[in-house]
N, C-alpha and C positions, 0 to 999 in steps of 0.2 A: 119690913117690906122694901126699903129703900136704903137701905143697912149701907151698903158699897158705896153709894154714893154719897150718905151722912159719913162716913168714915174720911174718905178725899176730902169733902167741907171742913169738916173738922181740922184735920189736921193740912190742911191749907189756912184757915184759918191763927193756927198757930204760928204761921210763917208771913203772915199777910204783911208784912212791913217788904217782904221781897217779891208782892205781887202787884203786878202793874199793866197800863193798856197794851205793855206787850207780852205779856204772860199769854201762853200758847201751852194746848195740851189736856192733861187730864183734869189740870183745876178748873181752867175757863168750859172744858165740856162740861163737868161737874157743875156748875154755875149754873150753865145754860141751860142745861136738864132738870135742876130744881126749880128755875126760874120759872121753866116750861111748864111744868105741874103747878106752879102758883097761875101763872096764866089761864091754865084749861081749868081751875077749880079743882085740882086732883087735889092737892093739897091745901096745907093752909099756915100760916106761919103759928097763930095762934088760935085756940082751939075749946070750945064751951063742952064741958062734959054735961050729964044730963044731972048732974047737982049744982049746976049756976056756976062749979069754979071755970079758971081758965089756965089750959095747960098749953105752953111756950113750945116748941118746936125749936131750939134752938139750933138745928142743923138747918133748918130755914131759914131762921134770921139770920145765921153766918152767912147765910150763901147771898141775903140781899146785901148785907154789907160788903160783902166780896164784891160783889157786884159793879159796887162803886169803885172799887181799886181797879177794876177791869176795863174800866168806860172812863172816859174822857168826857173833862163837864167843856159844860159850851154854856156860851148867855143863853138867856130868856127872855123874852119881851116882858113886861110887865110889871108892876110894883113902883116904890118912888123913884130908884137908881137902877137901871136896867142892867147896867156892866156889875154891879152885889150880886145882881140874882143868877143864881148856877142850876142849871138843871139837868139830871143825867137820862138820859130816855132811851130804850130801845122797844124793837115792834111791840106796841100794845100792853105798854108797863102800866102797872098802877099808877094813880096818879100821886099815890102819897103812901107812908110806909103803911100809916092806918086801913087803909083799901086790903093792904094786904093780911094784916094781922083779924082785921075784925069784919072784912064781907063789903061789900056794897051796901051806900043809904038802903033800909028796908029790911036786909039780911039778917033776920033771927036776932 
């Protein structure tokens, strides 16, 4: 379904040591557009089949971790040392990677 754009993740992925908050192009679109489907709920990074197991999406999870090569941390309020704590955020991220692999508190 998403073939083209698991393909770019992928193999950006492979090179991620040469991708950074200025990487410009078909990775960071790629990024953006997976990230997009984890946002609207189109996707999921991790995934319950109807036999209890859980199956990985790993063109998902490269693309969150891409993610981070993309973004630029900044502090965060909060915790004992504020200047330790790093947070990466863009509009309407999950708050944690867990959010995004297993659903919201409630979800299934």
């Amino acid at each position: 379904m998403h073939s083209d754009l698991a393909k770019t993740i992928d193999d950006a992925f492979e090179k991620r040591n040469d991708i950074s908050p200025s990487t410009k192009g078909p990775v960071r679109e790629a990024v953006e557009a997976a990230l997009d489907l984890l946002d609207r709920g189109k996707a999921r990074v991790a995934e319950r089949s109807g036999n209890g197991a859980w199956t990985v999406n790993q063109w998902l999870k490269k693309a969150v971790l891409l993610s981070f090569r993309l973004t630029d941390s900044a502090p965060m309020a909060g915790g004992e040392d504020d200047q330790d704590l790093r947070h990466r955020t863009r509009r309407g991220f999950c708050s944690s990677l867990s959010d995004l692999a297993f659903g919201l508190p409630g979800d299934g």
